[in-house]
Structure formats: C-alpha cells, structure tokens
C-alpha positions as CSV (number, residue, x, y, z in Angstrom):
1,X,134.7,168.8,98.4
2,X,134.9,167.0,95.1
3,X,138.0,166.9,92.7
4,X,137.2,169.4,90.5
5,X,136.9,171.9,92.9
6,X,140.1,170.7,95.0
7,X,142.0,171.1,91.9
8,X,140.6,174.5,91.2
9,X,141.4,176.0,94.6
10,X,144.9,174.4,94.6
11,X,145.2,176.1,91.6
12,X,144.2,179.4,93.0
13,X,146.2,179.2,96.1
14,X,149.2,178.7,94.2
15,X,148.7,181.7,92.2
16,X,148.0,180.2,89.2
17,X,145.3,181.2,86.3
18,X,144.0,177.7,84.0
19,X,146.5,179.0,81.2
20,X,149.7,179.1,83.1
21,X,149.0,175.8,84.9
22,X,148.5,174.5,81.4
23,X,151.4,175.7,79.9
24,X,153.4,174.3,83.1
25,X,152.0,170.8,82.2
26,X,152.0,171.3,78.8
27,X,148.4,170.7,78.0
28,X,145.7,173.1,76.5
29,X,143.8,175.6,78.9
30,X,140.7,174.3,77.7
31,X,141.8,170.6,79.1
32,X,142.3,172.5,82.5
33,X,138.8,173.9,82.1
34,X,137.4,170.6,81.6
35,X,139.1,168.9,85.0
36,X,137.9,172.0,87.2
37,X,134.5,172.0,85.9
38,X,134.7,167.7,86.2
39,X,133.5,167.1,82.5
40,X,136.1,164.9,82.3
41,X,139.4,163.7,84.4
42,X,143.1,163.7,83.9
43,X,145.1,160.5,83.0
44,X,147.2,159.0,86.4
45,X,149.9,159.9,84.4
46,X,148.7,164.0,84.6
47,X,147.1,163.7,88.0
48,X,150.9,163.4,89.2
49,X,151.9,166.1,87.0
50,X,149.4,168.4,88.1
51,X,150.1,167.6,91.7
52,X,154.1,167.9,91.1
53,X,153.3,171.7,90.1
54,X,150.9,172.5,92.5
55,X,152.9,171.2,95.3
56,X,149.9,169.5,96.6
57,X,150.1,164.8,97.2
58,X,148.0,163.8,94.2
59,X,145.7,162.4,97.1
60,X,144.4,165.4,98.3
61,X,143.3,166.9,94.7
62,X,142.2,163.3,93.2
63,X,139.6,161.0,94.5
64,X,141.7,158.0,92.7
C-alpha cells in the first residue's frame, strides 16, 4: 500500500476527517488533501507530527 493511502486510512481509523487532523497539526486541510492523494509529501518534520496524532510509528504511514 503506498503512503498516501496509509496515511488516509490511519486517518480514518482514528476517527478523523482531513480538517480536524489539520487543525490538530496546524496545517491547512487542503495540505492534508494533497499527502492523501500523494501530490506532494510532508516535511520529516510533519511526518512525525502526523504520526504523533495518529498514534501510528511514522514508519508504518511513510515510505522514508
């Protein structure tokens, strides 16, 4: 499964819709968008933040 779609279901399973992750992280729900769909990829620095809310190892949602 790639990224994008890791992230997404993480996302899911955590009961989470693209705007409330983004507003947890801080970022625009648009910028969410763009990672799930894998027009373009978070920063290190976000990976971990994204993985630090969805209680997931930043290993399992990213492929670096």
């Amino acid at each position: 499964m790639a990224a994008n779609h890791r992230l997404k279901a993480a996302r899911v399973l955590r009961g989470l819709n693209q705007l409330q992750l983004a507003e947890r992280l801080g970022l625009k729900e648009i910028q969410i968008s763009r990672f799930e769909t894998g027009r373009c990829s978070p920063d290190e620095a976000t990976k971990l933040r994204i993985a630090e809310v969805l209680q997931k190892p930043a290993f399992e949602l990213f492929d670096n």
